[in-house]
Structure formats: C-alpha cells, structure tokens
N, C-alpha and C positions, 0 to 999 in steps of 0.2 A: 301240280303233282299232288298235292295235297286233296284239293275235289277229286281227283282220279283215284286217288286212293280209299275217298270215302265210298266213293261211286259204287267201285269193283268190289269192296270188302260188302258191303248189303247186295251189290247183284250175286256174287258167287257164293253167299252164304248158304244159301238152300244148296249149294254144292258140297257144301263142307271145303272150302276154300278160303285161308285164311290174304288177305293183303293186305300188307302193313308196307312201312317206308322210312327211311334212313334220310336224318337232315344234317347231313354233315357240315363241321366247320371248317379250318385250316388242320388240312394231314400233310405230311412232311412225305412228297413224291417227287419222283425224277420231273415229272413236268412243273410242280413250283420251287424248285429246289435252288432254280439260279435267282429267283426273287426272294425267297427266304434269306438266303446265304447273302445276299447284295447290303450291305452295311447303310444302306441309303434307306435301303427297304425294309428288310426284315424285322428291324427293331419297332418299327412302326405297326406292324402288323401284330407281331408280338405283345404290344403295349396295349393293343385291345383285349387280348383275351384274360379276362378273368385269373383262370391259370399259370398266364405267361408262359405258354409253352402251346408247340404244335403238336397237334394228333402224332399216333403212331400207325402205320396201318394196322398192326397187328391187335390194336384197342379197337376199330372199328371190324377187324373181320371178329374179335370174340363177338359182339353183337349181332352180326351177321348168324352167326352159327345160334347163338341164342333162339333168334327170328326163326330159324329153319329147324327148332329140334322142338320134341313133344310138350318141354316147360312152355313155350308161345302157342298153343294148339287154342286156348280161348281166347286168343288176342287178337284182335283183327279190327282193319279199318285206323288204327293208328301211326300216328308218325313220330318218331324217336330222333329227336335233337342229339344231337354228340358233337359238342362245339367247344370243349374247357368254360364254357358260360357263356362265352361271346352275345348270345342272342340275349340275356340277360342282364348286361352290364351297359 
C-alpha cells in the first residue's frame, strides 16, 4: 500500500490529485471488540501500545476529514501512522 501510494501520488499529480494513506493501529470495533474485551487477550494487546489504550474510531475519522479538506491540498504521496506509538515502541 504504501508503493501504491507513492506510485498514484506522482502519477496523479499533474492531475492535481492528492493520495495519501492511513496506517492504522488497534481501533476499538465491533469486529475486534470480542478480542479486546477477552481478559486472555486484550491486556496483552494493550501492553504493546505505547499509550495503553485503543484507538477510537472517531480519532481516526478526525484524520480522515483532515486528508479530505483544503488544509491537506499540498500533501500528497504520504502515509499517516495513527497507532498510540505501537510502530514505535
């Protein structure tokens, strides 16, 4: 995803097309939500993030709306970690 992102961001540029891309961590959703929750699991997964704590969707859709509004019109070709650290720690 990452090459395809740099790919499409220099092919579409002479479009004036910006492509950028979201590297998410653990968001707290109905599909991970019985392994979050599971006492076996969860803490373990929690114990990696930096934060100690899962995403919220609503931290990743503010970014999302960032990506999509005039303030990112000269951004492009990048990709945006939003992980509480994880990729870091």
């Amino acid at each position: 995803m990452i090459s395809l992102t740099r790919a499409l961001a220099v092919e579409w540029a002479r479009y004036n097309i910006t492509v950028n891309a979201i590297a998410p961590g653990f968001f707290y959703t109905d599909l991970n939500a019985r392994s979050l929750d599971d006492p076996a699991i969860g803490p373990k997964i929690i114990k990696q993030i930096p934060l100690r704590r899962t995403g919220k969707p609503e931290e990743l859709g503010e970014l999302v709306v960032y990506l999509a509004s005039a303030a990112a019109a000269f951004m492009t070709g990048s990709v945006l970690t939003i992980d509480g650290g994880l990729s870091v720690g």
